[in-house]
TIGU-269140 format. One line per 8 residues: their letters; for each residue x, y, z of C-alpha. Coordinates in steps of 0.05 Angstrom, whole numbers, plus 32768, in hexadecimal, padded with zeros to 4 digits. Example, Ala and Ser with C-alpha at 12.3 -4.5 7.8 and 13.67 -1.06 7.14 Angstrom:
AS) 80F6:7FA6:809C | 8111:7FEB:808F
***
This chain:
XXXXXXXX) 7C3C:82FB:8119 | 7C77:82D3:8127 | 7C65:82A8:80E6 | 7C57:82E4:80BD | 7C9A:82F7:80CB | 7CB6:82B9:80BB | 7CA0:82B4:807A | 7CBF:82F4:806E
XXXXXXXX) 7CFC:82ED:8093 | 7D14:82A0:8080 | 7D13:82A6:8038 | 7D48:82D5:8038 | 7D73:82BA:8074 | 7D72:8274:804D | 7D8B:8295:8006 | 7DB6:82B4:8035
XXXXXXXX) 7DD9:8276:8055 | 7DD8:8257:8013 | 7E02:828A:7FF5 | 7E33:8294:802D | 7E30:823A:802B | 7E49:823C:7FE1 | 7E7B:8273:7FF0 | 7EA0:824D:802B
XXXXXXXX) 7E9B:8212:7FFE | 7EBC:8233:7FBE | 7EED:824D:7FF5 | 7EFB:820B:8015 | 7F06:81EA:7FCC | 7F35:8224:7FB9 | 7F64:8218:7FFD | 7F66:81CB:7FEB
XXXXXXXX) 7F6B:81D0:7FA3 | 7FAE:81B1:7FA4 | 7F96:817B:7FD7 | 7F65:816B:7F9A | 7F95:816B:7F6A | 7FC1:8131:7F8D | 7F89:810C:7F9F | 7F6E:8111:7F53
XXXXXXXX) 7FB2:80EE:7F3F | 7FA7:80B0:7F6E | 7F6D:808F:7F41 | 7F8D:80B5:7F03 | 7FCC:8089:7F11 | 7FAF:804B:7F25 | 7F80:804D:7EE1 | 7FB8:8054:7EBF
XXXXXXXX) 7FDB:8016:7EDD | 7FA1:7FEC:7ECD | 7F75:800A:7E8B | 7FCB:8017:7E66 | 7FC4:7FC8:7E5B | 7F8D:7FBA:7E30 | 7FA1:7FD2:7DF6 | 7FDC:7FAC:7E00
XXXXXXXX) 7FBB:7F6E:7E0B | 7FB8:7F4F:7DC1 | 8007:7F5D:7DBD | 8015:7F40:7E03 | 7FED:7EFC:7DE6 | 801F:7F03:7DB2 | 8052:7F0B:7DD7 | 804E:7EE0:7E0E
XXXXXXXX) 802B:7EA8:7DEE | 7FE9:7EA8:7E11 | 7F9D:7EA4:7E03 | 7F74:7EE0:7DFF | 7F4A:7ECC:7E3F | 7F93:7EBC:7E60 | 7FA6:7F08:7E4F | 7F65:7F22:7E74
XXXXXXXX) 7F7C:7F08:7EAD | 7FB7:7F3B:7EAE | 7F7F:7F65:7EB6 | 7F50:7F3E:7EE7 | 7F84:7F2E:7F1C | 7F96:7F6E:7F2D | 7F49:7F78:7F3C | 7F3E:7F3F:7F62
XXXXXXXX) 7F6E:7F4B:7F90 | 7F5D:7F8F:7F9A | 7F18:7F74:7FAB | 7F33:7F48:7FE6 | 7F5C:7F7E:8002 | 7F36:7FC5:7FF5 | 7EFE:7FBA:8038 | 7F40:7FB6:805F
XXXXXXXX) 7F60:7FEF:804A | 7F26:800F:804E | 7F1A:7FFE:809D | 7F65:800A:809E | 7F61:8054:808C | 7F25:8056:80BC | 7F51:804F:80F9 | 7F9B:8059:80E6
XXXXXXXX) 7F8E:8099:80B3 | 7F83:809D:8065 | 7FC9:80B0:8056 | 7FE8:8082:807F | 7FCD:804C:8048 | 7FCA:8072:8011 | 8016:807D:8008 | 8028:8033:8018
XXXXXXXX) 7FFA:801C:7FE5 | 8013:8042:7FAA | 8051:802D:7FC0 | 8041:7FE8:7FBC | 8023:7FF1:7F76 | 805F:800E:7F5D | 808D:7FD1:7F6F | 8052:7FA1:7F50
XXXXXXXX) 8056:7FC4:7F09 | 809F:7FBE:7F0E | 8097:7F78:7F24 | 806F:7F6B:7EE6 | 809D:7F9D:7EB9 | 80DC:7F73:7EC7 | 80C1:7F2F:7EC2 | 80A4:7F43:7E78
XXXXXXXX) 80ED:7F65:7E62 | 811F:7F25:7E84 | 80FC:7EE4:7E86 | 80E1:7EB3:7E4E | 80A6:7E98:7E79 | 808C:7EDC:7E96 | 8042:7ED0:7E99 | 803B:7EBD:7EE3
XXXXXXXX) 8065:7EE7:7EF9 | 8049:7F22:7ED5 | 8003:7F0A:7EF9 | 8026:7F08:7F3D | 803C:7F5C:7F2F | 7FFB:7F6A:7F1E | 7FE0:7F4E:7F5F | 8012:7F7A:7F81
XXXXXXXX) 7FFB:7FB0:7F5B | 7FB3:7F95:7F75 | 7FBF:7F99:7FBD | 7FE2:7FE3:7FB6 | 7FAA:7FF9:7F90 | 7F71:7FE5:7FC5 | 7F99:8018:7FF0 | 7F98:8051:7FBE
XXXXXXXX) 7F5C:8068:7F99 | 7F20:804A:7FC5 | 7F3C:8075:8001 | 7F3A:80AE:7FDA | 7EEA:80B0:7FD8 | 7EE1:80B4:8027 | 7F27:80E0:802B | 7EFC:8115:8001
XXXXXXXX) 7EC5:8106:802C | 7EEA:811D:806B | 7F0D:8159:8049 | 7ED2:8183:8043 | 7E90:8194:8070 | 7E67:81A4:803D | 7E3D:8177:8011 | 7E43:81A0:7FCD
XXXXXXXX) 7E91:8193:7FD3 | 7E98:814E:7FE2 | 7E75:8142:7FA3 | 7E8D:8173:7F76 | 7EDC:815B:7F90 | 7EB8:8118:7F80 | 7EA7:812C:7F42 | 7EE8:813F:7F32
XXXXXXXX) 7F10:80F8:7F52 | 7EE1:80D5:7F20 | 7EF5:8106:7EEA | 7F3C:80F3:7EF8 | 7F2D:80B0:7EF1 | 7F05:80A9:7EBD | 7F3A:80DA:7E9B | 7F6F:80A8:7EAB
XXXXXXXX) 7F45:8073:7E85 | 7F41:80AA:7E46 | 7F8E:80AD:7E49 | 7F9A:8066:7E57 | 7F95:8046:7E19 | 7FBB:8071:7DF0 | 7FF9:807C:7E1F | 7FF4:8024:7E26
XXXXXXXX) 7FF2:802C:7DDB | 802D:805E:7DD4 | 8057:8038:7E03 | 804E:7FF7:7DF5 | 8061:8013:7DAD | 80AD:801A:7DC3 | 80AA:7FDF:7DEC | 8072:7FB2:7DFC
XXXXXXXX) 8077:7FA9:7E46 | 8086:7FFA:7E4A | 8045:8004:7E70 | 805B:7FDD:7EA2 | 809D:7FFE:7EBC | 8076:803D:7EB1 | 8042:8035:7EE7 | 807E:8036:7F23
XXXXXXXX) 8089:8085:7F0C | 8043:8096:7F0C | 8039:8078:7F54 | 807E:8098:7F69 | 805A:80E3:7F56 | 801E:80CC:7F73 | 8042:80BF:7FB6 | 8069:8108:7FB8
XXXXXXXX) 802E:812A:7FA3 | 8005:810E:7FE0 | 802F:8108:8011 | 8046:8157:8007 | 8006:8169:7FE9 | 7FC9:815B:8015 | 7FC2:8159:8060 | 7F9A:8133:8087
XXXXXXXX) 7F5A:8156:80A7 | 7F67:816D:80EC | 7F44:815A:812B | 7F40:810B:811C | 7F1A:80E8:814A | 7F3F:80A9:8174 | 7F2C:8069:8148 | 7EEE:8045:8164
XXXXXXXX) 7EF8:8000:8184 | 7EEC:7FC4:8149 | 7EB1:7FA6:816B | 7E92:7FED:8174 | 7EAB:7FFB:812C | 7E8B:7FBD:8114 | 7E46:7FC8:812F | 7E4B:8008:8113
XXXXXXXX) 7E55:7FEF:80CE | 7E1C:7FB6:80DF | 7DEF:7FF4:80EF | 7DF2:8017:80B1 | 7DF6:7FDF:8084 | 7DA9:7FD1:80AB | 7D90:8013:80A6 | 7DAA:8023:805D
XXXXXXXX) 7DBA:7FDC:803E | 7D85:7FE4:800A | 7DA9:8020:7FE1 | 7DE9:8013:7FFB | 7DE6:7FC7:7FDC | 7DC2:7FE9:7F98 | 7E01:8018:7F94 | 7E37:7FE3:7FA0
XXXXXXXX) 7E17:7FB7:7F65 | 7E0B:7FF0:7F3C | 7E4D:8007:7F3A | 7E61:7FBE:7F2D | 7E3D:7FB1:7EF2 | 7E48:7FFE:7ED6 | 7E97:7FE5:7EDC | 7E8D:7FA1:7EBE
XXXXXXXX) 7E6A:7FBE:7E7F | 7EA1:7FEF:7E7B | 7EDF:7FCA:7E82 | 7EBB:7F92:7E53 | 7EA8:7FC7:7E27 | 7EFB:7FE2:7E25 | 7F16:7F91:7E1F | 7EE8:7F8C:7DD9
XXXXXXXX) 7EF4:7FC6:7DBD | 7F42:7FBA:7DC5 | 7F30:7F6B:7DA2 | 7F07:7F7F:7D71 | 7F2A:7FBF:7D5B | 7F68:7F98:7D50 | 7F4E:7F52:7D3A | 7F17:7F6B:7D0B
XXXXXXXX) 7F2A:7FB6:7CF4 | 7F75:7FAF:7CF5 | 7F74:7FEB:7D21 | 7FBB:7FE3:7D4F | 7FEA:800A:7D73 | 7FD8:8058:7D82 | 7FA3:805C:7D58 | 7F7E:802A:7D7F
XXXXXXXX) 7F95:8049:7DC0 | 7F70:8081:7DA7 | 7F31:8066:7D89 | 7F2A:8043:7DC7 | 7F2F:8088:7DE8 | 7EEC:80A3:7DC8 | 7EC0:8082:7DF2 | 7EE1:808E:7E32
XXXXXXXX) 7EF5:80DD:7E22 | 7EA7:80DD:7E23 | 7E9E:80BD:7E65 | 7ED3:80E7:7E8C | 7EB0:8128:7E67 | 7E6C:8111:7E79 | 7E8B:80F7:7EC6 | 7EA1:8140:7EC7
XXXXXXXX) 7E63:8167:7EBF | 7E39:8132:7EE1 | 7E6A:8147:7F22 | 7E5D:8193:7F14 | 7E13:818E:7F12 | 7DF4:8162:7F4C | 7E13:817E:7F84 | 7DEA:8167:7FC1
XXXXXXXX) 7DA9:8155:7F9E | 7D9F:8108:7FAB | 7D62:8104:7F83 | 7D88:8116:7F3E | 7DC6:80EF:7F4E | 7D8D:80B9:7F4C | 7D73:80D2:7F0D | 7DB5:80DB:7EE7
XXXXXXXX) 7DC1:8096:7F00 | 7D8B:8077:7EE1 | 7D91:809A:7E9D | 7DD0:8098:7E95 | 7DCE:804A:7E9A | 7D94:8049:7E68 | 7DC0:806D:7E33 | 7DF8:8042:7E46
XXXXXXXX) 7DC8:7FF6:7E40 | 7D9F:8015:7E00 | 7DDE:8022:7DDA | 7E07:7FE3:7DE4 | 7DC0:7FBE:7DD4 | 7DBC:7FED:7D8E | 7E02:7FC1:7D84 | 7DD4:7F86:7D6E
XXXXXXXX) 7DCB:7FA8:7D29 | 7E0C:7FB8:7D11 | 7E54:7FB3:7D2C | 7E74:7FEE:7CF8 | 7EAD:8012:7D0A | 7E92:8052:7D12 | 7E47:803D:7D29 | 7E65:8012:7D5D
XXXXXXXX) 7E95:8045:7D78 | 7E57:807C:7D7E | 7E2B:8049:7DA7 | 7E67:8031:7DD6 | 7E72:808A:7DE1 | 7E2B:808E:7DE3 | 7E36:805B:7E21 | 7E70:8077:7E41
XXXXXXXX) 7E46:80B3:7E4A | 7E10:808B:7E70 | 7E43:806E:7EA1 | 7E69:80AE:7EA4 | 7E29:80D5:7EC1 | 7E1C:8093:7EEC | 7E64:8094:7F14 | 7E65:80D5:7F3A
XXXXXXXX) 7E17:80D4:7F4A | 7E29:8087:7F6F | 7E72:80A6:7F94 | 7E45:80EA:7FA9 | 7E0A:80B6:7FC3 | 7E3C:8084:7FE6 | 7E62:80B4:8003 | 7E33:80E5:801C
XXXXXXXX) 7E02:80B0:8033 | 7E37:8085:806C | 7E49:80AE:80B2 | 7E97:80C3:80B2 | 7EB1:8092:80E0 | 7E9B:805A:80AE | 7E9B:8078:8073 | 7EE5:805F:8055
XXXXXXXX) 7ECE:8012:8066 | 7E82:801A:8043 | 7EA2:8045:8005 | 7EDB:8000:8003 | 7E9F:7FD0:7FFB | 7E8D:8000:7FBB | 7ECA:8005:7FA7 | 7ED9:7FBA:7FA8
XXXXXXXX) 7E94:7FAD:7F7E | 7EB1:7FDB:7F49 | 7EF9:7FAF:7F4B | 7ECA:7F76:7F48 | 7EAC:7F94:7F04 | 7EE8:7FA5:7EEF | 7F03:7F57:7EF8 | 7EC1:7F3E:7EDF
XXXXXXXX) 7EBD:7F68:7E9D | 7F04:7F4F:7E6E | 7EFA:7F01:7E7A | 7EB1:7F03:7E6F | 7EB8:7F29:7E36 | 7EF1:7EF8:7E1B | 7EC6:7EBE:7E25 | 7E88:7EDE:7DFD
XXXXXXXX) 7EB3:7EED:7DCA | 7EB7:7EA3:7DB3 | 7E73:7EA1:7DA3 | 7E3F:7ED3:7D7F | 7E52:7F20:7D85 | 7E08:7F30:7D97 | 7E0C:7F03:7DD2 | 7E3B:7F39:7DF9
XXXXXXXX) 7E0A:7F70:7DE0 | 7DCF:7F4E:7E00 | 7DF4:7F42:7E45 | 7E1B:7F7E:7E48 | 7DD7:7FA8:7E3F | 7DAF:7F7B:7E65 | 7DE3:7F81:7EA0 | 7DD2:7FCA:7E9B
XXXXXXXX) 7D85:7FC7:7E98 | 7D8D:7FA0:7EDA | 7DB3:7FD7:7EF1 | 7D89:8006:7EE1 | 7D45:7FE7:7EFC | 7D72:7FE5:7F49 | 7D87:8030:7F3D | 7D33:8039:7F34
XXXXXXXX) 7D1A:800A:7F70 | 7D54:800B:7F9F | 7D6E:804F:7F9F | 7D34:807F:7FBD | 7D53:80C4:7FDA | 7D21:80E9:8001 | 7D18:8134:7FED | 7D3B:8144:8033
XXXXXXX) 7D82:814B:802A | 7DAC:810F:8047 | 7D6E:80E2:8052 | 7D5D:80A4:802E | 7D1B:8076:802B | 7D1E:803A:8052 | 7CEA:8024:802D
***
């Protein structure tokens, strides 16, 4: 009888939780919604800081005198460092609190752009100096954005949330990458090194809007001892190594193709089409205004369900490694710009899916360190992508088509064998 009455009973009590679950949720979302805002301007800002430059690159060579693998490094540095630093902020915020490194490091990545903005406007031989702002700008920016992802993670209890908030961070920064070029473009327009001394007022809004903004979560547990910390982290990397490795070089490579993807588009467009200034800054916004829309919806539709973040994943990197191949045919203006949007759709449905899986998949105690390894494999993509690209482009076009889309085949074949959610919510195979 008991079962009888169970059948009869549960499906309604579940529908019942469910609804009241996405109620409290929408609820918890509306009381934070300015929270989300601020923290949506952290990677909005530092995107802005980095992806303003490139279509400033080919004046800067100009300018300064330097060779087009030389410029990507203006680029690169700022990534590298970043990669170095971002698993220490990350235990960092772990023990000592989120905003506690948050606001230091946007401070610090305000100073660096003005480092760099100064050195280009006074000094004849500005180069390495510019480099040495940039890694300034480096080690504030390991401190900003990758802390965001587990801050999100420990603002709200439920799972739908985290990843449509998720959704929305990646939104921001993909939206930052849409607005990037053509404000570099616009600015660098008046003066070339413009985008520089514009990042310090970005970072200084940043800062208010946090630190007024968004509170920490209450009832914060007293930080765990490092050696109990660091078994912890030795723990989970055993148990979960398998898709948390597959993620970290996913999101590598799904960087690298992009940000290699951005630093040709700015050569060629210029070098071969005579497309400069503002109109480049907004061709080159096409493909990334398709990204941010596709990171967008991608956040609004998988909510919890691990099995078609997986999915998405995996298509998305198909369309993104199909279309750059399809490049081997024909590099025309128009035909080349439709494949490259047709691939920042692909990686735009791939980001959120990889920040919902990370983030929902670590415990809370660990999860700002495991989300900085990620983050620091997507700094290391970012890095990778201009000077690979610049060194390609002395030799056959089609050989950056073939590695570029064979970087994301690979890619996509880990996303298929590594990644293997379990239909049980929260679980993964450990096969």
């Amino acid at each position: 009888m008991e079962h009888i009455e169970q059948l009869w009973t549960n499906p309604r009590a579940a529908k019942s939780k469910k609804s009241q679950s996405k109620q409290n949720g929408s609820s918890e979302i509306s009381k934070q919604k300015w929270a989300i805002l601020s923290l949506s301007s952290i990677p909005l800002v530092m995107t802005l800081g980095n992806s303003m430059l490139i279509p400033v690159l080919p004046r800067m060579e100009k300018e300064l005198s330097i060779s087009a693998f030389q410029s990507s490094m203006v680029i690169t540095v700022y990534s590298i460092v970043a990669i170095v630093l971002i698993p220490i902020a990350g235990y960092l915020s772990d023990h000592i609190g989120r905003k506690k490194v948050i606001i230091p490091s946007l401070f610090i990545a305000g100073i660096g752009g003005l480092i760099s903005g100064w050195a280009a406007w006074k000094l004849e031989s500005a180069y390495w100096i510019i480099l040495a702002g940039r890694a300034l700008q480096g080690v504030g920016a390991a401190g900003a954005f990758p802390i965001v992802l587990p801050l999100v993670g420990d603002m709200f209890k439920n799972e739908d949330d985290v990843s449509t908030c998720l959704g929305l961070i990646e939104t921001s920064n993909t939206f930052g990458k849409v607005l990037s070029p053509i404000f570099g473009a616009i600015l660098a327009g008046f003066i070339w090194f413009l985008p520089f001394l514009s990042f310090p007022i970005f970072c200084a809004v940043s800062i208010l809007m946090v630190a007024l903004l968004v509170k920490s979560p209450k009832g914060k547990e007293k930080p765990i001892p490092f050696k109990a910390f660091f078994s912890g982290v030795k723990k989970t990397f055993k148990q979960h190594g398998r898709w948390l490795y597959a993620i970290f070089f996913i999101g590598g490579i799904l960087m690298l193709v992009l940000f290699g993807i951005l630093f040709y588009l700015s050569e060629v467009f210029e070098t071969k089409y005579g497309i400069k200034d503002v109109k480049k800054g907004i061709f080159l916004a096409l493909p990334l205004g398709a990204l941010c829309l596709s990171s967008f919806i991608s956040g609004k539709v998988i909510k919890k369900n691990k099995i078609l973040m997986k999915w998405l994943t995996f298509g998305g990197i198909i369309a993104a490694a199909l279309s750059i191949a399809a490049l081997w045919f024909s590099i025309k203006l128009w035909y080349m710009i439709t494949m490259f949007l047709i691939s920042g759709v692909g990686i735009g449905i791939g980001l959120p899916c990889l920040d919902s899986l990370i983030t929902d998949g670590v415990e809370k105690k660990e999860r700002g360190t495991i989300t900085s390894f990620y983050s620091s494999m997507r700094f290391i993509g970012v890095a990778a992508g201009p000077p690979i690209i610049a060194l390609l482009m002395k030799y056959a076009n089609h050989w950056i088509f073939i590695i570029m889309s064979g970087l994301s085949m690979l890619a996509a074949v880990v996303t298929l064998l590594a990644i293997k959610p379990q239909a049980k919510e929260n679980n993964y195979s450990k096969s």
